[in-house]
C-alpha positions as CSV (number, residue, x, y, z in Angstrom):
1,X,-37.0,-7.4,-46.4
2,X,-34.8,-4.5,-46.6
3,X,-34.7,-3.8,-43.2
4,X,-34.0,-7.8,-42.3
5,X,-31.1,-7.6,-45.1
6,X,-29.4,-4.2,-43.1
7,X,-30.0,-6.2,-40.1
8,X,-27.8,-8.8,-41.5
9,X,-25.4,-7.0,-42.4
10,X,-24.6,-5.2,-39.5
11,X,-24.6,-8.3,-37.2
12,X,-21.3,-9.5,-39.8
13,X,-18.1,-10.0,-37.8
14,X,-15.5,-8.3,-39.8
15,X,-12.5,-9.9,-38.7
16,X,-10.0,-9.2,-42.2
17,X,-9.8,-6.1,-44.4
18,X,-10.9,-8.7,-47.4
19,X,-13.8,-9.2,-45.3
20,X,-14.3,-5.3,-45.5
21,X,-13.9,-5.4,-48.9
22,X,-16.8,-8.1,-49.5
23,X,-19.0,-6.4,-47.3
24,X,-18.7,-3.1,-49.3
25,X,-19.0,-4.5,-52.4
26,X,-22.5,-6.3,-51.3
27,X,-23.6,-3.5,-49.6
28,X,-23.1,-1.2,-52.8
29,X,-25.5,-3.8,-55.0
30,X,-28.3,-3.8,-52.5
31,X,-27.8,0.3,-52.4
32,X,-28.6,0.2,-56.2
33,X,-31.6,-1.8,-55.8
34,X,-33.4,-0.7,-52.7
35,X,-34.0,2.2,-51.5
36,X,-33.3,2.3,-47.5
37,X,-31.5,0.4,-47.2
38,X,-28.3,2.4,-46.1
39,X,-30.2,4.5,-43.9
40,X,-31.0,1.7,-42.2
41,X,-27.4,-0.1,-41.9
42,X,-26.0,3.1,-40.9
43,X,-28.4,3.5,-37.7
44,X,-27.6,0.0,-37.2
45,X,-23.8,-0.3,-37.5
46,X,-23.7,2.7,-34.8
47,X,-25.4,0.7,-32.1
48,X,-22.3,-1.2,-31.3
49,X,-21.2,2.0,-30.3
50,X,-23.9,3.4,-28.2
51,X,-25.1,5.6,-29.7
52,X,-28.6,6.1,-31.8
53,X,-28.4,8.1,-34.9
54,X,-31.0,8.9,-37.9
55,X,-30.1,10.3,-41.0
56,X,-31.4,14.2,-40.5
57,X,-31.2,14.3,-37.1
58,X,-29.1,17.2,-35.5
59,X,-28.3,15.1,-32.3
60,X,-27.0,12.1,-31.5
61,X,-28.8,10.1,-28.8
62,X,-26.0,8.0,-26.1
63,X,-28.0,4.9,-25.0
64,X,-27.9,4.3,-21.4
65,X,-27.9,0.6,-19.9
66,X,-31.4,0.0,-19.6
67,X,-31.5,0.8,-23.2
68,X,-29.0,-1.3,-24.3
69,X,-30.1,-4.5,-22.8
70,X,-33.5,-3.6,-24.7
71,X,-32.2,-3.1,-28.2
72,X,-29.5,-5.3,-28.6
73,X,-29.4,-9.3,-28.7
74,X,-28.3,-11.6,-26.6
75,X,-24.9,-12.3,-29.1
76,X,-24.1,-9.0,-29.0
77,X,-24.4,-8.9,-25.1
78,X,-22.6,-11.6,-24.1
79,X,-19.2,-10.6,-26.6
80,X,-15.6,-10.7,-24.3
81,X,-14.0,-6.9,-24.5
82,X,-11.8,-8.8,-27.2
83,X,-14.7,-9.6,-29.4
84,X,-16.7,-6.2,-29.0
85,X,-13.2,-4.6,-29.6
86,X,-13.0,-6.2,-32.9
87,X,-16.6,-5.6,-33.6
88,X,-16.2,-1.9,-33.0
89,X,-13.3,-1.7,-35.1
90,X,-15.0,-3.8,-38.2
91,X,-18.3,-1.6,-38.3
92,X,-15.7,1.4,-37.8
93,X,-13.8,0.4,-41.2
94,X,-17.0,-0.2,-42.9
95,X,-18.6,2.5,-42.0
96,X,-15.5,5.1,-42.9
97,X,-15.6,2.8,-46.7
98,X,-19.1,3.5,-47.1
99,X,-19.0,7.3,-46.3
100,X,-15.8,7.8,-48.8
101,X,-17.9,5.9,-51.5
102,X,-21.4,8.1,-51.1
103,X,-23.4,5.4,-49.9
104,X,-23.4,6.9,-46.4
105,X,-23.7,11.0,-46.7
106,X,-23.4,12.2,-42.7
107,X,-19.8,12.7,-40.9
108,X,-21.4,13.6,-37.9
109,X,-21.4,10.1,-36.4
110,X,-17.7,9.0,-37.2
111,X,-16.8,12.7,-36.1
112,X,-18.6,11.8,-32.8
113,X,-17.0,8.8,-32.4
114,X,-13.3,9.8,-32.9
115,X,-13.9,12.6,-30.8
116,X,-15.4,10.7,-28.0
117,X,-13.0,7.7,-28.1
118,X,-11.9,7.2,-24.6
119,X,-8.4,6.6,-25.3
120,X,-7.1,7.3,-21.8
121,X,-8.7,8.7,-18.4
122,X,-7.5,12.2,-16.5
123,X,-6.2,9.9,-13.6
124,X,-5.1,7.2,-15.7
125,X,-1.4,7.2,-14.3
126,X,-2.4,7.7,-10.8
127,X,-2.6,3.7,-10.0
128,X,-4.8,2.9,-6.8
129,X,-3.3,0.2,-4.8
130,X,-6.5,-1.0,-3.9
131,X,-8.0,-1.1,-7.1
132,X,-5.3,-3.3,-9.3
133,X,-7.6,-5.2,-11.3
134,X,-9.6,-2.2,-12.5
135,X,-6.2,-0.5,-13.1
136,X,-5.9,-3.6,-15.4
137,X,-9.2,-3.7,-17.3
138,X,-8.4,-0.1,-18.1
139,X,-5.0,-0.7,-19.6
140,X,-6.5,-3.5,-21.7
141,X,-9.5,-1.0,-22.6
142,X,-7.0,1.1,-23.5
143,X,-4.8,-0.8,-25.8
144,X,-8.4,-2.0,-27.8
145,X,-8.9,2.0,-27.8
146,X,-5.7,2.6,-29.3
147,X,-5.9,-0.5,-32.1
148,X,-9.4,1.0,-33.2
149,X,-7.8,4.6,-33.9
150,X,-5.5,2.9,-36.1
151,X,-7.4,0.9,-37.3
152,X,-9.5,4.1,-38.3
153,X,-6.4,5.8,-39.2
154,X,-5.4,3.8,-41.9
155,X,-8.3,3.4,-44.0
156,X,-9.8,7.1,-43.8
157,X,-7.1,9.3,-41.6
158,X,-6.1,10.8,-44.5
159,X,-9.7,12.4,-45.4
160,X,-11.3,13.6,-42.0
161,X,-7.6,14.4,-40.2
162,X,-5.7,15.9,-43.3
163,X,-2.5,14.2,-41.3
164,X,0.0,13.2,-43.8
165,X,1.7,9.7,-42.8
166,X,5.3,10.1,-41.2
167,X,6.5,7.5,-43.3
168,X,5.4,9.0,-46.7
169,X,6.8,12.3,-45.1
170,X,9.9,10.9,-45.0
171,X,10.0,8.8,-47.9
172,X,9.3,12.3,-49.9
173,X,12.1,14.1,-47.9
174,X,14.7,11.0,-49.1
175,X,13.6,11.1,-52.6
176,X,14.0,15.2,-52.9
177,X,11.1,15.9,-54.5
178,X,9.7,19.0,-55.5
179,X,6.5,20.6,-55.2
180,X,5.3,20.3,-58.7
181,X,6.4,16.4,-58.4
182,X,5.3,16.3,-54.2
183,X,1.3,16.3,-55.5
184,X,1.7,13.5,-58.1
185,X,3.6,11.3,-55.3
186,X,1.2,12.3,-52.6
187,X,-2.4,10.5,-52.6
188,X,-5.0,12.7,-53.4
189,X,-8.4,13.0,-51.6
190,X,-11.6,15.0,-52.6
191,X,-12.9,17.2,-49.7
192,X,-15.7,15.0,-48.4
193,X,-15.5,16.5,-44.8
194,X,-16.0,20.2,-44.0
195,X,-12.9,22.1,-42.6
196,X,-14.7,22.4,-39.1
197,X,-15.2,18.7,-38.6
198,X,-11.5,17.7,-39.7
199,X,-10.3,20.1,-37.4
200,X,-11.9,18.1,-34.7
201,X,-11.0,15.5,-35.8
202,X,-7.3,16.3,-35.6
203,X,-7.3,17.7,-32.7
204,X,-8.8,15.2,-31.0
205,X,-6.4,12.8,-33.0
206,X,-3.3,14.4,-31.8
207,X,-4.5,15.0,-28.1
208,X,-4.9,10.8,-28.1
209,X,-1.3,10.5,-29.4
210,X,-0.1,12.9,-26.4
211,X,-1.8,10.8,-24.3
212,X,-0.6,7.4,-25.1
213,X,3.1,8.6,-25.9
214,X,2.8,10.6,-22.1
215,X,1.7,7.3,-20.9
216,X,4.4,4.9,-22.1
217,X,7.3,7.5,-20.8
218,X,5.4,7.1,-17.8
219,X,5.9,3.1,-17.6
220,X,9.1,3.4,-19.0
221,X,9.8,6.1,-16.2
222,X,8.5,4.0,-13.3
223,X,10.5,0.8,-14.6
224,X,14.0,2.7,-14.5
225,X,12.8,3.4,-10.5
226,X,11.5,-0.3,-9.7
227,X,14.7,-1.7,-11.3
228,X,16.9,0.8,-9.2
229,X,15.0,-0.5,-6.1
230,X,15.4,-4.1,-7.1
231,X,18.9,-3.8,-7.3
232,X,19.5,-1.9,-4.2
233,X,17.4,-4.8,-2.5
234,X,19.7,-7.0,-4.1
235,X,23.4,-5.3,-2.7
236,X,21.7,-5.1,0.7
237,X,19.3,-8.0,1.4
238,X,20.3,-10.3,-1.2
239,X,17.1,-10.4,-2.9
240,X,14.1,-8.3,-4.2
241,X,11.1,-8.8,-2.2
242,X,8.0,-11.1,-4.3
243,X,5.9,-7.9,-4.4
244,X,8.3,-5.5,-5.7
245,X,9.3,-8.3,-8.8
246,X,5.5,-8.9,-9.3
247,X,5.0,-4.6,-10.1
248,X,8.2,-4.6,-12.3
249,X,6.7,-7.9,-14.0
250,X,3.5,-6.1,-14.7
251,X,4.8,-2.3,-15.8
252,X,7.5,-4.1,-18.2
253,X,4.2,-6.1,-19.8
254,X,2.0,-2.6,-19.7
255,X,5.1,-0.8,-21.0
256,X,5.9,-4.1,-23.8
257,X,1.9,-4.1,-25.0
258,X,1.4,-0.1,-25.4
259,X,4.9,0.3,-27.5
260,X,3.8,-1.0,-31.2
261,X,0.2,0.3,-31.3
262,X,1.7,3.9,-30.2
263,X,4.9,3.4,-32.9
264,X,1.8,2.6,-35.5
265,X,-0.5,5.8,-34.1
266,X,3.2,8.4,-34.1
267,X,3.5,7.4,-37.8
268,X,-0.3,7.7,-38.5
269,X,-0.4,11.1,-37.5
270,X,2.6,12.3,-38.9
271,X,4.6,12.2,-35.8
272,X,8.1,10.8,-35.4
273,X,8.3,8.0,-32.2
274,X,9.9,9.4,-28.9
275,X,13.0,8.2,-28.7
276,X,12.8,5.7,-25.5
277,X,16.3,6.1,-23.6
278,X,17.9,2.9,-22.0
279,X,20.2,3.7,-19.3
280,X,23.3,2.1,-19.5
281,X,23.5,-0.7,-16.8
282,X,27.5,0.5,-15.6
283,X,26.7,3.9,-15.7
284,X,23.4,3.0,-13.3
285,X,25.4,0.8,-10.9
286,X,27.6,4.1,-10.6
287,X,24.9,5.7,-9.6
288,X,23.4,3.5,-7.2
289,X,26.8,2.7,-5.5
290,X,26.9,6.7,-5.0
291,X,23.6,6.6,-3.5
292,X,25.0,3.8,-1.2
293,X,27.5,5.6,0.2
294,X,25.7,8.7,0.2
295,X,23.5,6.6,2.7
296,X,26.0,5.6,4.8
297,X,25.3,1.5,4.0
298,X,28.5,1.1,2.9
299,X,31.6,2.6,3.4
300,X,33.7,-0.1,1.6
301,X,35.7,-0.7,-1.9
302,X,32.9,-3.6,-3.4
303,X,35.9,-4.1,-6.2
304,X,38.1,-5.8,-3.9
305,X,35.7,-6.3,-0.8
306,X,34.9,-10.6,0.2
307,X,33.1,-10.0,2.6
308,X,30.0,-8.7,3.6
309,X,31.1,-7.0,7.0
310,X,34.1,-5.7,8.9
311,X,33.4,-8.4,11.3
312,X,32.7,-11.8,9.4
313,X,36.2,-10.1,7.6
314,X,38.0,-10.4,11.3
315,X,36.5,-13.8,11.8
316,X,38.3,-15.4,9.0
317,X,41.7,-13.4,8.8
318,X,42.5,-12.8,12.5
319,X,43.0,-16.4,13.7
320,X,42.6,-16.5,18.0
321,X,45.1,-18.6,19.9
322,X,42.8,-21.2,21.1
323,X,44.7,-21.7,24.0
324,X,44.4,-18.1,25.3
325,X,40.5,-19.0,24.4
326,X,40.2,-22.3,26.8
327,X,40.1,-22.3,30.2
328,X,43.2,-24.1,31.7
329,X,41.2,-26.6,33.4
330,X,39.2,-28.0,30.6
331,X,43.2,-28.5,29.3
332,X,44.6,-30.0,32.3
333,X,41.5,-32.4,32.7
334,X,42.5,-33.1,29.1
335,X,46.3,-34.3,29.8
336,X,45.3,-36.1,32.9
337,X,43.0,-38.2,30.8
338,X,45.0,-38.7,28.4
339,X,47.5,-39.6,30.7
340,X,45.8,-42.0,32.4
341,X,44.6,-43.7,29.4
342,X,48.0,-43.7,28.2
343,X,49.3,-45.7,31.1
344,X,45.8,-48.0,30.7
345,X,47.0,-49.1,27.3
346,X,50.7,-49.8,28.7
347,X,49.6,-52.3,31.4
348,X,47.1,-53.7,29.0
349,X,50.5,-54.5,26.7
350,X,52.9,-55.7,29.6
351,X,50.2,-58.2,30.3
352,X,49.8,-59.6,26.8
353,X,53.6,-60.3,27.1
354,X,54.0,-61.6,30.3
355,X,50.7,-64.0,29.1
356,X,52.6,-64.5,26.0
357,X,56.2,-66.0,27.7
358,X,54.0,-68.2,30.1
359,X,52.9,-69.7,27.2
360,X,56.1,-70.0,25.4
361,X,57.2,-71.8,28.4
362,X,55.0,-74.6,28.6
363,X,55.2,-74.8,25.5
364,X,59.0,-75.9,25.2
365,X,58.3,-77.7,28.8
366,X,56.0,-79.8,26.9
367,X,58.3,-80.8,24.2
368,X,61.2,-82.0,26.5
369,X,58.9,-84.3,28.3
370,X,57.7,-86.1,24.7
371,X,61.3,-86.5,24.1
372,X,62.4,-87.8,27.6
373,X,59.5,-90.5,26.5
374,X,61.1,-91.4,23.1
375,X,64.1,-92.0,24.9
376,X,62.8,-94.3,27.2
377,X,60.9,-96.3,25.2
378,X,64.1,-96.9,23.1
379,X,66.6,-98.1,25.2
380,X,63.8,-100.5,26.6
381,X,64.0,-102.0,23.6
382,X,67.5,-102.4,23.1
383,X,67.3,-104.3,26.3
């Protein structure tokens, strides 16, 4: 059951370095105990990768897709880029642990897969506007690329780059060490790969780090020239078009999720971070009002300018006469109007009054005739 036990153990998900751990300290037991059984883990760990491998072969064998559906299972198929991305870097780590503890005895596999680690294409900043969601997959692929070199880096870079840390470098150059003291300090590692191989392995370390580094000046690069844009869109239409906010929404994520993993790779290799310059936002409006007027778009002092154009600025300061603006007619055929409705409301009036003495009259008319009555009626009685 040897061959079921390596089986096993390559099909682990390493998720955790204290799962690394665990797995190395199993795998050394059964190494004591049975015979082929690391021959037969290694060949298994490298399938993951694509490759087929033999201890004592010369060559290592890529597998094509036919081949691949073949060999491997239906779990391993079916695994997100996520998932195969932490796979990958799991057998990685275990592998590099078992080669710096004698249980594996062949670079030549992990020196093939650093050098062949598809960090980033020969196109890769020429986007293709009709290709955006490839353009995608491979910045994702990418940034899984990246985490497994570090990942790599951190447990073994050391012994198959010879790449010293750039925060140990420093940390030696603070403390003012000397050279006598510089190799106690320093973490010693026996030569376990040739010369020839870790000078592959360096160089194809370092080329990576070019890359990535070249790559995030690049975002950074293209989001100083989308922001310019926006803001000229801004002076002159009010707002930045939906497509041109949707590119700067996707280089500031591109740009925001390739920063850490390449800080983490520049200190790995013994490299310091480029320095990423902000512009300073008054010294860029200064620019782009320059640009403005070197355009010709506006000729105008924006400090003290209201309004958006000599003319709307006319509109509201130089007030017309609006009687020079309204033909005399349209006033005359005003006055008469209100003229005659003038005179309307004046007639209207006298004959309230007129209706009001009439009234007034009878009124008192009345009276007089109820007091004649009284009268009368009296002086019958006296009679």
């Amino acid at each position: 059951y040897v061959q079921e036990m390596a089986s096993a153990v390559a099909d682990v998900k390493i998720a955790r370095g204290s799962d690394v751990n665990k797995c190395i300290e199993m795998c050394s037991q059964i190494h004591r105990r049975y015979d082929g059984f690391a021959k037969g883990l290694y060949s298994l760990l490298l399938r993951v990768f694509e490759i087929s491998w033999k201890p004592g072969d010369r060559k290592i064998h890529k597998y094509e897709e036919e081949e691949l559906e073949e060999i491997l299972d239906e779990d391993a198929t079916d695994l997100n880029a996520k998932d195969l991305a932490m796979k990958k870097r799991g057998s990685l780590r275990l592998i590099a642990e078992l080669y710096k503890l004698g249980i594996f005895n062949e670079a030549m596999p992990i020196v093939y897969i650093i050098t062949t680690l598809p960090i980033l294409q020969q196109d890769g900043e020429k986007k293709n506007k009709t290709n955006e969601k490839n353009q995608q997959q491979h910045n994702s692929a990418t940034n899984l690329n990246i985490a497994l070199l570090n990942s790599f880096l951190k447990c073994a870079g050391i012994a198959f780059t010879g790449l010293q840390p750039f925060s140990i470098q420093k940390a030696i150059k603070d403390a003012r060490l000397e050279e006598s003291q510089k190799k106690e300090f320093l973490p010693s590692f026996p030569d376990i790969v040739s010369k020839s191989d870790q000078k592959k392995c360096q160089k194809a370390v370092l080329r990576a780090h070019d890359s990535v580094i070249g790559k995030l000046l690049f975002y950074h690069k293209n989001i100083s020239r989308k922001r310019k844009r926006m803001k000229r869109m801004e002076l002159m239409q009010g707002e930045a078009s939906a497509k041109i906010q949707e590119e700067m929404k996707e280089l500031q994520e591109a740009f925001d999720a390739l920063l850490k993993p390449a800080a983490t790779l520049s200190d790995l290799v013994g490299r310091p971070m480029v320095e990423i310059e902000e512009e300073d936002e008054d010294e860029e409006e200064e620019e782009l009002m320059e640009v403005l007027k070197l355009d010709g778009a506006f000729e105008v002092n924006w400090e003290s300018q209201l309004f958006e154009d000599p003319e709307t600025r006319s509109f509201y300061e130089n007030i017309e006469n609006l009687l020079v603006i309204i033909p005399k007619k349209l006033l005359e055929g005003g006055g008469k109007k209100k003229d005659e409705s003038k005179e309307k409301v004046n007639d209207q009036g006298n004959d309230e009054n007129e209706g009001g003495e009439g009234k007034a009259a009878g009124e008192s008319s009345k009276e007089q005739g109820d007091e004649n009555e009284k009268n009368g009626g009296e002086e019958e009685e006296e009679e």
